[in-house]
N, C-alpha and C positions, 0 to 999 in steps of 0.2 A: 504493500500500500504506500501511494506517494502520500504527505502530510504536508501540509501548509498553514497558515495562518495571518490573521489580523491584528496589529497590537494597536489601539489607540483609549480612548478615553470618552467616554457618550458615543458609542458607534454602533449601540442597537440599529438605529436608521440605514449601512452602511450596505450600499449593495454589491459590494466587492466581493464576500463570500459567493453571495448568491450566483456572480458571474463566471466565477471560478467552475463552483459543484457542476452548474450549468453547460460549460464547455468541458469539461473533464467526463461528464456523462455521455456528452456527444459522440464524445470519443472514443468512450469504450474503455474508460480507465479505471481503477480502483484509486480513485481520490477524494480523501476527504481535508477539509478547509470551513478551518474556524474564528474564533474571535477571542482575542484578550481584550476584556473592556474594563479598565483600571476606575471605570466611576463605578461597578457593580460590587457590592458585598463581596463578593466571589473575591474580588483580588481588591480590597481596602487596605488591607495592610502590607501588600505585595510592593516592592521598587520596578522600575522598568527592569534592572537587574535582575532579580528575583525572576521575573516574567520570561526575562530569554535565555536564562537557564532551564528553566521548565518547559521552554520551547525544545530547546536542544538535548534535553534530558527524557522528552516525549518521542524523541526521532523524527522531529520535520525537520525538511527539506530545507527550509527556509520560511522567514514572515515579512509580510508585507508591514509599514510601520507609519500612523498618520499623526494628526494632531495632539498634544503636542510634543512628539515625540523623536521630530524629522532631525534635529539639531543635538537632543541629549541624547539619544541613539549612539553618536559618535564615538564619544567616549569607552563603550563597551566594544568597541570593535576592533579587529586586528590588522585587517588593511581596509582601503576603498578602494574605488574605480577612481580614474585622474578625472573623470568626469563629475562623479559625486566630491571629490576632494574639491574641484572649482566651484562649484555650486555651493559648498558647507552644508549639505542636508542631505541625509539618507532617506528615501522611504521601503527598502529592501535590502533584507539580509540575507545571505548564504549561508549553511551552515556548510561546511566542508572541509572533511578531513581533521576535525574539532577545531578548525579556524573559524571566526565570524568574517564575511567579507562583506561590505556597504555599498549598497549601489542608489542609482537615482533612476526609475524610472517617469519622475514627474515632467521633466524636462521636454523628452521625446512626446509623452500623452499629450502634454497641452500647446505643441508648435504644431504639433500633425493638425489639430484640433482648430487650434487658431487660422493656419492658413486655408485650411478647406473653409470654413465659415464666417470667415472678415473677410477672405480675398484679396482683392485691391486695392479694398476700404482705405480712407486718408489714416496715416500713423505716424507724422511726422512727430506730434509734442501727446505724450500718453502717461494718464497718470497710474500709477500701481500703488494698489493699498495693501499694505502689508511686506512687512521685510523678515517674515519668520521660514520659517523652512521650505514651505509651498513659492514663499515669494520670490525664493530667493532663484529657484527653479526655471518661475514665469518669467522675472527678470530679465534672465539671460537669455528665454525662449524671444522674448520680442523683442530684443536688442539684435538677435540673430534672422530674426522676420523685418529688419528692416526701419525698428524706431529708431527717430534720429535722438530726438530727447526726451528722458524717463525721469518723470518725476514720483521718487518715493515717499508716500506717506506711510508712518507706524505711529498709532496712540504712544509709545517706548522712542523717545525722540533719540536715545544712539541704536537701535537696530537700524534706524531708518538711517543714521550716518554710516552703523557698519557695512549695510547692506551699496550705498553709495560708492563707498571705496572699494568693495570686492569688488561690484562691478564695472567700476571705472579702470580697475587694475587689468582686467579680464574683455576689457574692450575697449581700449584707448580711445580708438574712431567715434566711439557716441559720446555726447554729452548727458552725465546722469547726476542729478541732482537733488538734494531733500527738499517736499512740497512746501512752499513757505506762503502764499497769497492767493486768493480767488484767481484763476487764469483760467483763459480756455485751451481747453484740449482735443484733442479727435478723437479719443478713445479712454476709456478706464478698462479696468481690470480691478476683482476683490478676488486681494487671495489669504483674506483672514478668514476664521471661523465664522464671521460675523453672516447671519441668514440665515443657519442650520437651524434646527427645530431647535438645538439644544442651549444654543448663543442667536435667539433672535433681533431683529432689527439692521441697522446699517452702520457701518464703520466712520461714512461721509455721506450725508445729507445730497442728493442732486442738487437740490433749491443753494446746496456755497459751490456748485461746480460751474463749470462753461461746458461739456458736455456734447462735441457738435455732429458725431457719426454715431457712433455706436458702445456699448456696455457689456463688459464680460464678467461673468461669476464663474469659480472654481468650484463653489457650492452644489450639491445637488441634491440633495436631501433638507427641505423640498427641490425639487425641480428649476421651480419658478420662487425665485426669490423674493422680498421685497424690496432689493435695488432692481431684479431687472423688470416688479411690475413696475415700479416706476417710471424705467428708462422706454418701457415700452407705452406707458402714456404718454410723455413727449416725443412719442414719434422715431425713437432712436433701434437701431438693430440691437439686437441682442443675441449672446453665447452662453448657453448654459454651463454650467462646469459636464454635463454628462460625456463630451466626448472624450475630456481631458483624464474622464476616470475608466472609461472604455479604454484608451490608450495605453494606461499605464497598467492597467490590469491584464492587460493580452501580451505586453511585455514582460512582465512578473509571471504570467501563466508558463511563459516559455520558460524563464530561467530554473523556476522549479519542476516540474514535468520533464524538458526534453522536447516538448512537441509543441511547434506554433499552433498560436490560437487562430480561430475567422475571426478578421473585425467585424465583419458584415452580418453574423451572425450573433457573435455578442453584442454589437449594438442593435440588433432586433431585441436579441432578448432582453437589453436594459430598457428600451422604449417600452418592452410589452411589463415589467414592471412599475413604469411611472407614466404610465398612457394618460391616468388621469390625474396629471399634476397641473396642466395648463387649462383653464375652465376659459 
């Protein structure tokens, strides 16, 4: 039996298992994939420590690793990919060989995601809310998609300067800067918690932005946020986080299993779970 898992913290909502079982069925595999939820009784007194010992101490393959747990993951780990070390956030671990090895698959999920569903769309001046692990991911994705200037907002005003300088070190060519003033912009991006059922509400206000193409959430639980019902009353496009979590999950599917996933199929099957999120 392959073994897998989810390590994060309120991820009842989390349809990552479910995509996983899902395509591992398809396929004829004996795989099971589960969930550490650090907010449940079950694991109150447990460390992330504690958790991925008990991962590797159960015989998976490897865990997938979300909120907030992309950045302090690190620390327990024995190497990374040069990829997850640029970025500074893990959301995937190896077990192997009783080494931990860190990888990023948030990266690849949310550029593939981005360019099929913004397109063209203007991105010259783009604000990004959030400089914690997810953000730090997206960051890089849309500085690599062609933003010229990235402006970082974080409620935690030196994440938003750490996250500035990584990036600026890691992509000289763009101009990346901490949000300081109402400006307008072509695009946003939320890649804090801030939406989930579990941390409701918004991180930025539309009503303090300039706002002038289009609005992305990494969120998808719900679906349909309360920034992008917003951004979709003024008229603005909108990206839900679903593809960015399709992406990374067909990625992680591989690295644990052995055998690519269909995107096309797991993005059916997460649509036929949240069909009815957009009313």
């Amino acid at each position: 039996m392959i073994k897998a898992a989810l390590i994060g913290s309120g991820i009842s909502g989390s349809l990552t298992p479910t995509l996983h079982k899902a395509e591992g069925a398809v396929q004829g595999l004996n795989y099971a994939y589960g969930r550490y939820d650090m907010a449940t009784p079950r694991y109150a007194d447990a460390t992330l420590a504690d958790v991925l010992s008990m991962a590797e101490q159960d015989g998976l393959a490897g865990v997938n690793v979300t909120y907030p747990f992309k950045q302090d993951v690190i620390a327990h780990l024995d190497s990374q990919t040069p990829e997850a070390v640029d970025i500074g956030a893990v959301n995937t671990v190896m077990f192997e060989a009783g080494k931990r090895i860190g990888q990023n698959t948030d990266y690849a999920g949310f550029r593939a995601s981005f360019r099929r569903e913004i397109g063209n769309m203007e991105r010259a001046d783009v604000l990004l809310a959030g400089a914690g692990g997810a953000g730090a991911a997206v960051g890089l994705a849309l500085l690599d998609e062609g933003v010229e200037t990235l402006h970082v907002f974080d409620r935690v005003a030196h994440s938003a300067q750490g996250l500035v300088v990584s990036l600026s070190r890691l992509r000289p060519s763009a101009e990346v800067k901490v949000w300081g003033a109402k400006m307008r912009v072509d695009g946003m991006v939320n890649a804090t918690p801030m939406g989930m059922a579990t941390h409701p509400g918004m991180v930025i206000s539309l009503d303090d932005i300039q706002v002038a193409h289009w609005v992305c959430d990494i969120v998808y639980f719900p679906l349909e946020t309360v920034l992008l019902a917003a951004a979709r009353l003024r008229g603005l496009h909108t990206m839900t986080g679903g593809g960015m979590a399709v992406g990374q999950a067909a990625v992680s599917f591989e690295l644990f299993t052995g055998r690519s996933a269909d995107v096309a199929r797991m993005t059916a099957h997460f649509q036929s779970q949240t069909k009815d999120s957009f009313q």
